[in-house]
C-alpha positions in Angstrom: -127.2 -6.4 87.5 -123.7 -6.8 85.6 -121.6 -8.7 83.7 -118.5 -9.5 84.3 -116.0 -10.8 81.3 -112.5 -11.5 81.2 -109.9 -12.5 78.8 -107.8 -15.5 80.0 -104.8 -17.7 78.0 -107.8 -20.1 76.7 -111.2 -18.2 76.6 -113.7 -15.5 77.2 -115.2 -16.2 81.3 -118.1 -14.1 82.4 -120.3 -14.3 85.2 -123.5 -12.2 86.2 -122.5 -10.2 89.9 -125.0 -9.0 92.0 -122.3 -6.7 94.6 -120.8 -4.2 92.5 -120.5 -0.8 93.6 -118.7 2.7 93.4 -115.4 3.2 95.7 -113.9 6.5 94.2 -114.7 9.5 92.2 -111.2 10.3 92.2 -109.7 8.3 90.9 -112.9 6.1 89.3 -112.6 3.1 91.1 -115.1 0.1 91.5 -115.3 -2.9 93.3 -116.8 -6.3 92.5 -117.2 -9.4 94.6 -116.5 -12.8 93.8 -117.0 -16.5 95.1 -113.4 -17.7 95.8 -115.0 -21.3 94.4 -115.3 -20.2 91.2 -113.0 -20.3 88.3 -113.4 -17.0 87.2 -112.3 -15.8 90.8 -108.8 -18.1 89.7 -108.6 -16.3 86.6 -109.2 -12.7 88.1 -106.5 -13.5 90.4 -104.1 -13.6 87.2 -105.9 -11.4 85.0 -105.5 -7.3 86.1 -107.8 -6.6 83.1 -111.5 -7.1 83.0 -114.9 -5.4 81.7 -118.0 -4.6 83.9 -121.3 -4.2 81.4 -124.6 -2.4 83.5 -127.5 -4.4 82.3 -131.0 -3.0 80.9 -134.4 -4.3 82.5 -134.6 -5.5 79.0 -131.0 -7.5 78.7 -132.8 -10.0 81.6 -132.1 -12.9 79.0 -128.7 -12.6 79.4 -128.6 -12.0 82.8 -129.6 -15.4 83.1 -127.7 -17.1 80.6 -124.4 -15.4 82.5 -125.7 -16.8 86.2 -126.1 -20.5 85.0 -124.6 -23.4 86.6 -121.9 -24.8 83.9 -122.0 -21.9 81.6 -120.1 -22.3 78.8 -117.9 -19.5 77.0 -119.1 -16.2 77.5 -118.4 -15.8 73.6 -121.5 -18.1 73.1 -123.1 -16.5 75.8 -123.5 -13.4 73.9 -122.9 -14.6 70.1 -126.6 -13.6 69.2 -125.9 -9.5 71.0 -123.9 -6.8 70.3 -120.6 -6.8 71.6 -117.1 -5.8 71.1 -113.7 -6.3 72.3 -113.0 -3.5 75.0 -109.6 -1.3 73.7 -107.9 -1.7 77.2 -109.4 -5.0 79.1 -109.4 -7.5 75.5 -112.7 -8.4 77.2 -115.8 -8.8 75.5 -118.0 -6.1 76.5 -121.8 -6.4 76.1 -123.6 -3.2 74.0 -127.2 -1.7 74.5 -126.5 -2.2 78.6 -126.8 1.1 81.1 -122.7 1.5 80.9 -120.0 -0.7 80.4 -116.6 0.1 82.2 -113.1 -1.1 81.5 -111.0 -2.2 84.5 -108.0 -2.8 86.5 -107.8 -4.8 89.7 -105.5 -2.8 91.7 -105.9 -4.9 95.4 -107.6 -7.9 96.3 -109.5 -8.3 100.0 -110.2 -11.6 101.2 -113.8 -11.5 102.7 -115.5 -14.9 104.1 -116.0 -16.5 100.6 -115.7 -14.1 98.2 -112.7 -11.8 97.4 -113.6 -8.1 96.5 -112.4 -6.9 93.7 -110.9 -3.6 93.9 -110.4 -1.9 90.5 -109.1 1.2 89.0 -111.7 2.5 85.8 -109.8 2.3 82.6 -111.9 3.3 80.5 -115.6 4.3 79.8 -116.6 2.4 76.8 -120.1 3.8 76.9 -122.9 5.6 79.2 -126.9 5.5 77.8 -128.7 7.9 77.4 -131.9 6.5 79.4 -132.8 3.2 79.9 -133.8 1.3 83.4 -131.6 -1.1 85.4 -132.3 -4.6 85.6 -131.9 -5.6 89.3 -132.5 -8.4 91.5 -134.6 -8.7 94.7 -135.7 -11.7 95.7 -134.4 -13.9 93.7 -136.4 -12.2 91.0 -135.5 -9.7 88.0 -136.7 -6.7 87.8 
């Protein structure tokens, strides 16, 4: 599982995405799908800049709280965890995850009702040394 936050004019957004993926070695790119319904789609449609944290089976907490219905500020979201300000998104980036990437959408592809996505890697904020992935499968973490 991930998090996505972005920086907007107003707030912190973030949202828990369940397609994210590798596109490129070379350069790093990534890709991330998104409902077109949902704000944060609006504001990744006017915000290049975003952060992508790789959750922990033990982060499962704040998987949740990111995948609620009427969330509010991802800065309250994660006011109890670690976190920073990533050096090149201005996103809040989640610490003790898997990895935590800082982006930049470089094309946006229309598909059904989500938009991928596409991103260039900015920066690697950090990389564990072990830890598992949380992950989803049947509507259940694990």
């Amino acid at each position: 599982m991930v998090v996505l936050t972005v920086r907007d004019d107003r707030d912190d957004l973030g949202t828990t995405v369940t397609s994210f993926m590798s596109v490129s070695l070379e350069p790093p790119m990534v890709a991330v799908g998104v409902a077109n319904s949902s704000y944060l789609s609006e504001v990744l449609h006017r915000q290049d800049r975003w952060a992508a944290t790789v959750l922990t089976a033990g982060q499962r907490a704040l998987a949740g709280r990111f995948a609620a219905e009427g969330r509010p500020s991802a800065r309250l979201l994660i006011a109890a965890a670690p976190h920073h300000r990533g050096a090149k998104s201005d996103a809040l980036v989640i610490e003790g995850g898997l990895a935590a990437l800082e982006c930049e959408t470089g094309q946006r592809i229309e598909a059904g009702d989500h938009t991928l996505f596409v991103a260039e890697v900015l920066e690697i904020d950090y990389i564990a040394a072990e830890g598992d992935p949380l992950i989803r499968v049947n509507r259940r973490y694990r």
